[in-house]
Structures are given as structure tokens and as C-alpha cells.
C-alpha positions in Angstrom: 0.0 0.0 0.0 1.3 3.8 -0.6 2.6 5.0 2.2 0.4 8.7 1.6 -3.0 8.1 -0.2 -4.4 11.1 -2.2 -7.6 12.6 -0.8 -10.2 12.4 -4.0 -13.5 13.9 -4.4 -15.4 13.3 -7.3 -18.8 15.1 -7.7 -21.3 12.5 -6.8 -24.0 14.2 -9.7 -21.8 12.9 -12.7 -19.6 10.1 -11.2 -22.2 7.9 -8.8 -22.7 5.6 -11.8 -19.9 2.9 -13.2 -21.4 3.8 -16.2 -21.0 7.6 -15.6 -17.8 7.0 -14.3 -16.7 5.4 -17.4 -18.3 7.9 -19.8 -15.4 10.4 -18.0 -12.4 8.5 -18.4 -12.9 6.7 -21.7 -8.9 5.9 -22.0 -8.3 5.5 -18.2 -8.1 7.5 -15.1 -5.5 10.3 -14.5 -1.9 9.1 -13.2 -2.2 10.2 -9.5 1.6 9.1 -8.3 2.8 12.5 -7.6 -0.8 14.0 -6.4 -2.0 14.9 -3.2 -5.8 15.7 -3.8 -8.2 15.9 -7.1 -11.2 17.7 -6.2 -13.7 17.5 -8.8 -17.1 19.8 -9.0 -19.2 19.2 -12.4 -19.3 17.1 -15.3 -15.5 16.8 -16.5 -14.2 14.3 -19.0 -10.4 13.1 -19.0 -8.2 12.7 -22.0 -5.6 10.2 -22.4 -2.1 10.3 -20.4 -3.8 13.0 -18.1 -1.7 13.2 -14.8 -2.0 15.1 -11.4 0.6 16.7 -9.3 0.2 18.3 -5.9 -3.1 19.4 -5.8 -5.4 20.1 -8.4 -9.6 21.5 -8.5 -11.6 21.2 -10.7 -14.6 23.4 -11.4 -17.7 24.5 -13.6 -20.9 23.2 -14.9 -18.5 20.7 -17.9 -15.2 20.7 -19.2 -12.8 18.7 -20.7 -9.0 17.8 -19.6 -6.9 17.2 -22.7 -4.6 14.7 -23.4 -1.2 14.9 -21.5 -2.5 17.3 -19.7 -0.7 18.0 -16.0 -3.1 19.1 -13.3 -2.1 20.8 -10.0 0.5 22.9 -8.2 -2.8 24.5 -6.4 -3.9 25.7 -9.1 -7.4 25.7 -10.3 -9.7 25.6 -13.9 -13.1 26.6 -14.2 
């Protein structure tokens, strides 16, 4: 087991569902190694090769993370 879990929050309205769930992360969920919390509000989907470092939010009614895309260092999209 990792010795420091990241804390994850996922917005229960879009990602209750396996289905849902799946719908967001077509190609896989983000790389968390280096992250210490996702937070996300609204109905995000994730590209491919998407990783998080430090910690990342994300917020707004949709949006979409693009492939390769790093999240985090605090900071924030909306």
C-alpha cells in the first residue's frame, strides 16, 4: 500500500454511476503518483495520459481535460 493516499473527491452528480464514471475516463483515469488531492465539481471528462501533481480542482458546470495534460500545483480551472 502507498505510504500517503491522495484525498479524491469526485462530484457525486456525474460520477455515482460505473457507467458515468466510465463515460469520463474513456482511455483510463488520471496518473495520481505524484498528487495529493483531485477535487472534482461538475461534469469533466479526461483525456488520455492525463496526470495530477500536488493538488489540483476542478470546477464549472463541464469541461474537458486534454490529453497529456498536468493538473495541479494548487492551481485551479473553471
Amino acid at each position: 500500500m502507498a505510504p500517503n493516499l491522495p484525498f479524491i473527491d469526485l462530484d457525486e452528480e456525474y460520477y455515482k454511476a460505473v457507467e458515468d464514471f466510465d463515460k469520463r475516463f474513456p482511455t483510463g483515469v488520471p496518473s495520481l503518483k505524484e498528487a495529493e488531492s483531485l477535487v472534482v465539481s461538475g461534469d469533466w471528462a479526461f483525456g488520455k495520459g492525463v496526470s495530477v501533481k500536488g493538488a489540483a480542482r476542478l470546477e464549472g458546470e463541464h469541461g474537458r481535460v486534454e490529453a497529456g495534460a498536468v493538473l495541479g500545483e494548487g492551481t485551479s480551472s473553471e
